[in-house]
C-alpha positions in Angstrom: 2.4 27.8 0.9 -0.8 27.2 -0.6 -1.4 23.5 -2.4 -2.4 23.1 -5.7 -5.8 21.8 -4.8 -6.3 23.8 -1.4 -5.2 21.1 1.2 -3.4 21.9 4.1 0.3 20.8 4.7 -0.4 17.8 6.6 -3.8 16.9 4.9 -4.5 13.1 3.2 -6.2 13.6 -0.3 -9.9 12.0 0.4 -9.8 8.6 0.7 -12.8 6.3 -0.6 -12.3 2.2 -0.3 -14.7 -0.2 -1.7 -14.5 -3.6 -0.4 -15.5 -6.7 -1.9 -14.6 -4.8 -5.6 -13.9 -8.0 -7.4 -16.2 -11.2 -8.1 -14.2 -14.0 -7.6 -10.9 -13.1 -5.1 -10.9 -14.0 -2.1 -10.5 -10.4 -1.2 -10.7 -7.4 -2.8 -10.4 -3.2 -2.1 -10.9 -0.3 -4.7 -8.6 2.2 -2.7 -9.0 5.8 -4.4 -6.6 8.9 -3.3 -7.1 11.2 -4.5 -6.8 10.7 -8.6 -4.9 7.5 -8.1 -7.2 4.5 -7.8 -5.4 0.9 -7.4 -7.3 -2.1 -7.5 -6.4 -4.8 -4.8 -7.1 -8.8 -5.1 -6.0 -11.0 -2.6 -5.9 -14.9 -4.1 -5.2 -18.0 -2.0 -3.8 -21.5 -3.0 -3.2 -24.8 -1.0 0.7 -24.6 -1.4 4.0 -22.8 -1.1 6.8 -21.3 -3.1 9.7 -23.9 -2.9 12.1 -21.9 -0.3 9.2 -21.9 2.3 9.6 -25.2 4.6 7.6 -23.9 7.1 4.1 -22.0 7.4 2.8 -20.0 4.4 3.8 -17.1 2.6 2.5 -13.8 1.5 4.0 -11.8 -1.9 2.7 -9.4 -4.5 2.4 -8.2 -8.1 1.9 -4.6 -9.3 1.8 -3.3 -12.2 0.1 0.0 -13.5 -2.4 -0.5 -17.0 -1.0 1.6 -20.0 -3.3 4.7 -19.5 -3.0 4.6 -15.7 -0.7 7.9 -16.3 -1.1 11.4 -18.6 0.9 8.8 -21.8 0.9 5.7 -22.4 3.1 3.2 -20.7 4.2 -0.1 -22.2 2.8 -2.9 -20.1 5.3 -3.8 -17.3 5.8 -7.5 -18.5 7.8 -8.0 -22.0 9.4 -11.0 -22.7 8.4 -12.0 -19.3 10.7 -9.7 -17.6 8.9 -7.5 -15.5 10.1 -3.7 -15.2 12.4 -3.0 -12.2 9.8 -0.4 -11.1 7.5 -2.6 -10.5 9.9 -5.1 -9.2 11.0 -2.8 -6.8 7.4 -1.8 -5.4 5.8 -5.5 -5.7 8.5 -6.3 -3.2 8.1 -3.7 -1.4 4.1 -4.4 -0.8 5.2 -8.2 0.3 7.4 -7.3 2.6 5.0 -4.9 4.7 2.3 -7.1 4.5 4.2 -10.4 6.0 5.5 -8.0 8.6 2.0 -7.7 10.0 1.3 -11.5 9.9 2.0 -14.7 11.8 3.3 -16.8 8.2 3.4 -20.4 10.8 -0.4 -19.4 11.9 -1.2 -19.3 8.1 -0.6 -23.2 7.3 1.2 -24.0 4.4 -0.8 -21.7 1.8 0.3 -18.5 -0.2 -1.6 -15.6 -0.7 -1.1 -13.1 -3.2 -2.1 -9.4 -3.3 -2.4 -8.1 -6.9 -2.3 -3.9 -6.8 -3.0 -2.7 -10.4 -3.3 1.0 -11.2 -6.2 2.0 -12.9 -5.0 5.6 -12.3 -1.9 6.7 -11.3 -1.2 10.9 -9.5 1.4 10.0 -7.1 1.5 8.0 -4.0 0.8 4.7 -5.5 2.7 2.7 -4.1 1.6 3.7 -0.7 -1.9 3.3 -1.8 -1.0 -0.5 -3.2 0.2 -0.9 0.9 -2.9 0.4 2.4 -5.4 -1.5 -0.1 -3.6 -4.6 -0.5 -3.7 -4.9 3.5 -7.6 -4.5 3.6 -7.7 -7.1 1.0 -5.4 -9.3 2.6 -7.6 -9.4 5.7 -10.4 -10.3 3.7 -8.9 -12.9 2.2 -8.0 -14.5 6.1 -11.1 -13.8 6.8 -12.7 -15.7 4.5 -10.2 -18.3 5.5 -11.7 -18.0 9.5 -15.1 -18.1 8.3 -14.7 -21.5 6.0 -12.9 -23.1 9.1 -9.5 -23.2 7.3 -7.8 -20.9 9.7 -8.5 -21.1 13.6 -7.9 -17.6 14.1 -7.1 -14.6 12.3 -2.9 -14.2 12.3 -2.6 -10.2 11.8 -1.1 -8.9 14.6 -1.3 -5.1 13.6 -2.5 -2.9 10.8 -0.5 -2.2 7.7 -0.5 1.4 6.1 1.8 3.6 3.7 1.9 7.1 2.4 4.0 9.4 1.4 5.4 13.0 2.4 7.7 15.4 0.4 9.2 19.0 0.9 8.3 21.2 -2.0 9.7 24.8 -2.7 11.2 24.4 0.5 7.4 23.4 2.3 7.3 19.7 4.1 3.6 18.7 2.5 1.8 15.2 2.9 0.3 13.1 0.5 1.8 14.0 -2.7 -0.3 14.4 -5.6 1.8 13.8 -9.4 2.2 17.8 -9.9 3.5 18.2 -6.5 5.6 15.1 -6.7 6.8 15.8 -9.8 8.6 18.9 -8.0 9.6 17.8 -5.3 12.9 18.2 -3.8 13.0 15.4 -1.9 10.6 12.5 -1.8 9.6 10.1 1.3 7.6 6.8 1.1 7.0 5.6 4.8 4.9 2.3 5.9 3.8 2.2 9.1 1.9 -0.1 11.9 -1.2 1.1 13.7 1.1 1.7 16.7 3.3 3.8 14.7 6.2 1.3 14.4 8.1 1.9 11.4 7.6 -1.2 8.9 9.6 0.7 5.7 11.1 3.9 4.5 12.3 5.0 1.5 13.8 8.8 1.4 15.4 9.8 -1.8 16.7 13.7 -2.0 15.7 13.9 -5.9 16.4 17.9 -5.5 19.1 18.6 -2.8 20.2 16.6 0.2 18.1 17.0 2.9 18.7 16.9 6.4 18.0 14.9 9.4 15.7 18.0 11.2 13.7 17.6 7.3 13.6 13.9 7.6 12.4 13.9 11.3 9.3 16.5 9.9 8.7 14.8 7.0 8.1 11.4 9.2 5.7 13.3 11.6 3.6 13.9 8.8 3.8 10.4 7.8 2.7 9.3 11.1 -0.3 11.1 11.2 -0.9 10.3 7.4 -0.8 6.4 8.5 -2.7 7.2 11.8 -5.8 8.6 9.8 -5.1 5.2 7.0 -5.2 2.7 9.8 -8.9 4.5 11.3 -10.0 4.4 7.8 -9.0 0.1 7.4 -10.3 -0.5 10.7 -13.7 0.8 9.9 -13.7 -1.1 6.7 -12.9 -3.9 8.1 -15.0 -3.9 11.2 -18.1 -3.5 8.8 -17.2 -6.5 7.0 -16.8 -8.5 10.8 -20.1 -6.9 11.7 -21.9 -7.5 8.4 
């Protein structure tokens, strides 16, 4: 089956990430897949939501701008209830990214990982994942180098992506037209080690079965594979530099 913009079956759209996007966070990533480009900003404060006792805490926000997609979208937050999209997702991004971190090394700070779409074409939530880890561990190690942290407490990288089977074809990386399509739809987050952090499998066409799920999270796993080479160069340039 040939893709609507050439790639193979099990090919990531290209991938750019630009670090250090934003001024004044503590972190920041530019993460562009494609079409869809999120922005990420990591923010730390001195102090803790009230149901944390102990160590700190890690959560998100996301929300896409009102020309992120082909029409314009109301802004998630109205009457300061936010959409349950984006409710969905923002928890979503938290709970992947406190998988990969020791919350007791952290001390009793938050830090939060905005992930706003400047341009949504499928797959960003996944891309909010990927990006909002890279600034994450900016934002630490900022922390490290101000002598606030002792060490850095990731103890694996964090990466999502998604896979769908289309006219029947398992593809990777779904881009909006494919998406839009597709029979069934899988959003997978994964460690560097291939541990599975979170999956999401929706058959939005058909049911699908358990031989479709098992090919659809091979894909994933090389998807994440290639993510987590990509955030560890990024990140070792910003050790190095």
């Amino acid at each position: 089956m040939t893709r609507i913009d050439g790639r193979s079956l099990d090919q990531l759209r290209p991938v750019k990430i630009t670090t250090g996007f934003s001024k004044f966070a503590e972190g920041s990533c530019l993460i562009e897949m494609g079409n869809t480009m999120v922005l990420c900003n990591a923010s730390v404060e001195e102090k803790v939501p009230p149901h944390v006792k102990e160590g700190g805490w890690i959560t998100a926000e996301y929300s896409m701008l009102p020309r992120a997609n082909r029409e314009r979208t109301r802004r998630d937050i109205s009457n300061l209830k936010l959409s349950g999209r984006s409710a969905e997702i923002q928890r979503l991004i938290g709970r992947s990214l406190r998988s990969a971190v020791d919350l007791k090394a952290l001390g009793m700070r938050t830090i939060t990982i905005d992930c706003d779409v400047l341009q949504g074409d499928g797959g960003t939530r996944t891309a909010s994942v990927t990006g909002g880890f890279i600034a994450l561990v900016l934002a630490l190690q900022k922390l490290v180098r101000e002598g606030l942290l002792e060490r850095l407490p990731v103890s694996t990288y964090v990466s999502g992506i998604s896979a769908g089977i289309v006219g029947g074809t398992p593809m990777l990386d779904l881009c909006y037209a494919e998406d839009s399509r597709a029979d069934v739809d899988l959003n997978c987050v994964m460690t560097a080690e291939g541990g599975i952090i979170e999956l999401q499998a929706t058959g939005e066409g058909r049911p699908f079965t358990h031989e479709e799920q098992v090919a659809l999270l091979k894909l994933c796993a090389e998807g994440c594979k290639a993510l987590c080479a990509l955030q560890k160069q990024y990140l070792k340039l910003q050790v190095e530099a």
